[in-house]
C-alpha angles and dihedrals in degrees: 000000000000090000077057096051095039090048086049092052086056098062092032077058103048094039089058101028096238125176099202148352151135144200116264120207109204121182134151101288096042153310132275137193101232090185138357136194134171092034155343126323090215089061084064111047090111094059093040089048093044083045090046094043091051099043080049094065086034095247098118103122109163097216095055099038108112115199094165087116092043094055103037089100099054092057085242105140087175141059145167132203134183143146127250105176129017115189121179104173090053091045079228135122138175125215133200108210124189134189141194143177101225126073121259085006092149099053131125101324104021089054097044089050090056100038090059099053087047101083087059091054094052097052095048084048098048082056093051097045095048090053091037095211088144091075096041094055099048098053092109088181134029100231124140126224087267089051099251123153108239088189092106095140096056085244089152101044090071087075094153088055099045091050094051084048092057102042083049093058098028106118075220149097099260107175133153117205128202126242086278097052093252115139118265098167146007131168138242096272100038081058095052078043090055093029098226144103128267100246092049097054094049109109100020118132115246092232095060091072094059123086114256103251088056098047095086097053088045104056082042087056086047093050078055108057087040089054104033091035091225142134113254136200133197136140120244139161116250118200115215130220093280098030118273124149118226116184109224144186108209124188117183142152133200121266109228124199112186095347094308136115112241106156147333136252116207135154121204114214107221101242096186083093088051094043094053088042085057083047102054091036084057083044099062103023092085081054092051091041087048091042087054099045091054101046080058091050093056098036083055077049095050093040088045089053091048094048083049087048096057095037086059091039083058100041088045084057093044095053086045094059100036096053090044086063101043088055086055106054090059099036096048089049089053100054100044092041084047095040084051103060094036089057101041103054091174087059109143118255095239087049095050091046093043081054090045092057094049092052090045095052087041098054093046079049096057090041091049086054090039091052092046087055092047088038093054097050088049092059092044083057098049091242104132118091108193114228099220112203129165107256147154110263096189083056082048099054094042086064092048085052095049088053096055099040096101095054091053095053094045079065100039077246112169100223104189121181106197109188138140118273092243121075116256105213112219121191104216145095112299104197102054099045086049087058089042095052087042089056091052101040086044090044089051089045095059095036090055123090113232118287091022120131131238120196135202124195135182120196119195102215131176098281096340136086113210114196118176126179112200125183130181087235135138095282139203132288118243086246096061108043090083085057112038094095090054115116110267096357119142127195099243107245110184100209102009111110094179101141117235132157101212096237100092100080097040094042075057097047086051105049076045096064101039085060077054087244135139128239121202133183124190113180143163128199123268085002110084146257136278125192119185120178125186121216118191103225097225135036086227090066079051092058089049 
């Protein structure tokens, strides 16, 4: 199980870039340091003591803890802590700590690449926890709390034997070489590795087993342990006897007898594990990568359709409001008008007639506003039919400029119809266009200072009719022209209090496009607006 965990480490290690770090045990009556890499546990008793003291008073939260202080000795500008295991029955955790050189080392990538390998090392400490063999390998020495030797039975004095005993169960490449490099003694499982008997590989010499482009750098490996006297470490691959190629780490050092070099000790850690750990983790890294880009994906959807949700929710307030106020103004005018004439009996007769008037505009005004908002959720339905008939449309928009006369002149307004002296015939419904360029010349109209000018043309083109309605009004900012035909938007005006529902241009827009037509709007601030908007002159163009 630790060969496991360690392997595990390896990989946790490579796949961070990590130049150091261990697991840290921490229960109620202290902490310990269960396996170490990269570097020394006493190095870090100010980390483990800050770690224990605040799992003590149960503030240990791995995402707020800071240990920038506690490692600015060690030259370590990056660190990363998170729980394996959390135990409260037991009063015990166990940490992984990592720790870099660089700065924001563990950050986005790095981060993803470890936590999903974390979930492997857990489950392989909570087993070793459970069997506690961690505890039982590393007791160097029998020894009880009061310092007694429990070896009563001269178990350790048998020390040939016990080592015997442990090459002979080690998982391992356990091998000794002579003076010359030629193989004394290997173990059971470096046999099955080499795939020879004992007797046959005797004798062999131990660069024989490696492949041949890694012979050079490993007889140079082994120069320097003889002349360093030191251990050495490196990974090669050795060929059995029927060629089969096993990826080791071997670590050896020399055996030395009266100052002098007779031999060498070394074990080779099988890597193939390791290998198809790194494989499967490649393997499902791109998934983790994908799953991750689309979670983010769906969470920028949900947050999309939120955002929709309030805007709606807004635009739903706003029309609310708006059409509340609209309804007022009439109403109100309509009552007091009304509640005027009924109490003063010796009213004059122009004055009656001048109240009268006033009730009467402003109830066609509050039927006109009452048939937009029917005549809106008809065509949302799909419940308007349009009555095509052949007619004149220059007849059409006369009419459209005698009704708004008056409010223009009520504004010193200049209203101007430029068309060509013949008639240009439309099929359509004329009704409803009539309803549709009333709603743009009006809108112009109340969007326009006083003694501004508002201007309709009429072009007669091949199998088109352009008619394009043009004023010298406030105008429309640029961000708000994409969004001017949706359902209850109005243009934001600081300052401006002129009413409006936001249902006349896209009740246009709509009666437009079932004639199969296009409606376009180019504006500047300040400047003025321009609407044109192109007919087809027959529903067979349509068709086409």
């Amino acid at each position: 199980m630790i060969e496991l965990i360690e392997n595990t480490l390896q990989i946790i290690s490579k796949i961070s870039s990590s130049k150091c770090g261990y697991l840290l045990k921490v229960s109620g009556d202290g902490f310990k340091v269960l396996t170490m890499w990269g570097g020394k546990p006493e190095e870090f008793d100010l980390v483990n003591d800050y770690l224990f003291n605040l799992k003590k008073t149960n503030e240990l939260d791995c995402n707020s803890v800071n240990l920038d202080n506690l490692l600015k000795n060690n030259s370590l500008n990056s660190y990363f802590l998170k729980d394996l295991i959390l135990d409260n029955e037991k009063n015990q955790a166990v940490y992984i700590l990592l720790f870099a050189e660089d700065t924001n080392k563990y950050e986005n990538e790095s981060v993803n690449n470890v936590v999903s390998v974390l979930p492997i090392l857990s489950r392989q400490v909570k087993k070793l926890l459970k069997q506690d063999d961690f505890e039982n390998t590393q007791q160097n020495i029998l020894i009880n709390k009061s310092g007694e030797d429990l070896d009563g039975n001269g178990l350790l004095n048998n020390w040939e034997q016990n080592f015997n005993n442990l090459i002979e169960t080690s998982p391992d490449l356990v091998f000794i070489l002579d003076g010359e490099g030629k193989f004394l003694l290997v173990n059971k499982s470096g046999l099955e590795f080499l795939e020879y008997s004992a007797n046959n590989l005797k004798g062999k010499h131990f660069t024989e087993f490696v492949d041949p482009e890694n012979q050079t750098k490993v007889s140079n490996l082994f120069n320097e342990a003889l002349i360093k006297k030191t251990a050495v470490t490196f990974d090669v691959s050795l060929l059995s006897k029927y060629e089969n190629t096993i990826l080791m780490q071997i670590s050896c050092r020399i055996i030395e007898k009266d100052n002098k070099v007779i031999g060498m000790i070394g074990i080779g850690r099988n890597l193939g594990k390791q290998k198809n750990i790194e494989v499967e983790l490649n393997k499902i890294k791109p998934k983790i990568l994908e799953a991750n880009r689309l979670i983010k994906i769906e969470r920028t959807r949900a947050q999309q359709k939120k955002s929709l949700i309030e805007e709606l929710n807004r635009l739903k307030q706003d029309f609310v409001s708006n059409i509340s106020h609209e309804f007022r103004t009439p109403l109100a005018s309509i009552i007091g008008f009304s509640e005027t004439i009924e109490s003063d009996p010796d009213l004059p007769p122009e004055m009656k007639k001048e109240f009268n008037n006033v009730i009467l505009n402003e109830g066609k005004r509050l039927a006109k506003l009452i048939n937009n908002i029917l005549n809106l959720s008809k065509f949302e339905g799909s419940g308007i039919i349009l009555k095509r008939d052949n007619f004149d449309i220059v007849k059409l928009l006369n009419e459209v400029e005698e009704t708004n006369k008056d409010f223009a002149e009520q504004k010193n307004i200049t209203l101007i119809f430029e068309s060509p002296h013949e008639e240009v015939v439309l099929e359509a419904d004329n009704e409803r266009l009539y309803q549709a360029i009333n709603a743009l010349v009006n809108n112009a109209i109340k969007f326009t200072d006083d003694f501004g000018r508002v201007k309709i043309i009429v072009n007669d083109l091949f199998r088109e009719v352009e008619i394009i309605i043009s004023d010298t009004g406030l105008g429309i900012p640029e961000k708000d022209l994409s969004y001017i035909f949706q359902r209850f938007y109005r243009v934001s005006r600081p300052g401006s209090d002129i009413p409006g529902t936001g249902v006349g241009l896209v009740f246009v827009k709509q009666i437009v496009d079932l004639h199969k037509g296009l409606i376009t709007v180019q504006s500047d601030v300040g400047s003025g607006t321009t609407f044109m908007v192109k007919l087809p002159k027959s529903s067979k163009i349509e068709n086409n």
